[in-house]
C-alpha positions in Angstrom: 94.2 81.4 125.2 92.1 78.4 125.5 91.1 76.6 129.1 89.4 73.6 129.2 88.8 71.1 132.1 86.2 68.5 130.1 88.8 66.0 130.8 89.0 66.5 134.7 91.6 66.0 136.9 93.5 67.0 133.5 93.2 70.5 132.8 94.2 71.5 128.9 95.4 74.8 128.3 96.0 76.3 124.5 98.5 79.1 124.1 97.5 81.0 120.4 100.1 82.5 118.6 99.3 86.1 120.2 101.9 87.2 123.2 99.7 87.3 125.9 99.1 91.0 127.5 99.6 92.1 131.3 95.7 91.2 131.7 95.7 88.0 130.2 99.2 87.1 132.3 97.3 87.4 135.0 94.2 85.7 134.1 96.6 82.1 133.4 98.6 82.5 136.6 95.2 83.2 138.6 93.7 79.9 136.3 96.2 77.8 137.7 96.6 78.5 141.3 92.5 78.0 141.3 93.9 74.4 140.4 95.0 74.1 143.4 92.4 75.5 145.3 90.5 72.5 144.5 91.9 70.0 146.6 91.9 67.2 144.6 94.8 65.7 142.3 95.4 67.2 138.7 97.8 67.3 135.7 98.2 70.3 133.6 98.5 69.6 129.5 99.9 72.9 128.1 99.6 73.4 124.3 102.0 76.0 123.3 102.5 74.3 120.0 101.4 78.3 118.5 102.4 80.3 121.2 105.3 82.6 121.0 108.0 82.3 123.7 107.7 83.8 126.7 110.2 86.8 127.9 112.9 86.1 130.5 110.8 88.5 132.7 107.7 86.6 132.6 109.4 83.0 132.4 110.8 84.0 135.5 107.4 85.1 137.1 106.2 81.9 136.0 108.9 79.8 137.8 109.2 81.8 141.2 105.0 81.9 141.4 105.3 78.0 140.5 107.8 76.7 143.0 105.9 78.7 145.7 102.8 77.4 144.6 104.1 74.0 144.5 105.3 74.7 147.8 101.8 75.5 149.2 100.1 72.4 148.3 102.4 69.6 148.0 101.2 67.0 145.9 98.0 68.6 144.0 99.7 68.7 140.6 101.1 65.3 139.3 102.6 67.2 136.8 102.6 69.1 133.5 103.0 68.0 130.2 104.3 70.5 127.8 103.1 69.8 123.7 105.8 71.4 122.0 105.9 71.9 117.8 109.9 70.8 117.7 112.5 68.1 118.5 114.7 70.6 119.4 112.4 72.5 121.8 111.2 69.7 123.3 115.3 68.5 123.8 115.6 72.4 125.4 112.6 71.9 127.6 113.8 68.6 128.8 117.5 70.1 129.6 116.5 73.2 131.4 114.0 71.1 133.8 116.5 68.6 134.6 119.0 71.2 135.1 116.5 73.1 137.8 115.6 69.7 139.2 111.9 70.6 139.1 109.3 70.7 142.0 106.8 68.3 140.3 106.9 66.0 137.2 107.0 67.4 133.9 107.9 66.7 130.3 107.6 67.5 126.8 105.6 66.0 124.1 105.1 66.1 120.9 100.9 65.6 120.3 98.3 65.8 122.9 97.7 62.4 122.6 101.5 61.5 124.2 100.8 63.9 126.9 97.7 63.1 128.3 98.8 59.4 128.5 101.2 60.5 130.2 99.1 62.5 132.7 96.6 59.7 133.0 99.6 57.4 134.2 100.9 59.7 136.6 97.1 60.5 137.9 96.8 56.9 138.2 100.3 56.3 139.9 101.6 54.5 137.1 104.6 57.4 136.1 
């Protein structure tokens, strides 16, 4: 796992191809509400080009801890962009979010480069 805010307001993080244990769970959900605890605007660009998927259990963490989050400080994140290895993962990503009718922006891209032009845009109000 790889963080890196060089590129502030966007925030990059890297998933490797190692399921992440109960200590580094904790570590990225703690990363990312610190996000917020900035009080300025901010996309997230999340590589998980490597990683391994994540279980139901903790994709379901993820999502409850996010819309509350989201809830908390409205307007912070501008959205997350999602690098994804596949067509059809990216297709999957892009169904299940418009299914849930997200909290915040968010899509799937296939290189870093797509995404943050994307994040740029919507940092700059340009989505």
């Amino acid at each position: 796992m790889q963080y890196d805010d060089g590129q502030w307001p966007i925030y990059r993080v890297t998933m490797g191809p190692i399921d992440l244990d109960d200590r580094e769970f904790a570590t990225f959900m703690a990363t990312l509400d610190g996000l917020f605890e900035r009080g300025q605007r901010f996309g997230v660009l999340l590589d998980v080009r490597q990683a391994p998927v994540l279980s139901a259990k903790r994709r379901q963490a993820v999502g409850e801890h996010a819309k509350a989050t989201f809830e908390r400080f409205p307007g912070r994140c501008v959205g997350i962009a999602v690098v994804l290895s596949s067509a059809l993962q990216r297709g999957v990503f892009t169904a299940i979010h418009w299914f849930l009718r997200g909290t915040h922006p968010s899509r799937s891209f296939a290189t870093v480069s797509e995404a943050q032009a994307w994040l740029a845009a919507e940092l700059r109000g340009n989505g």
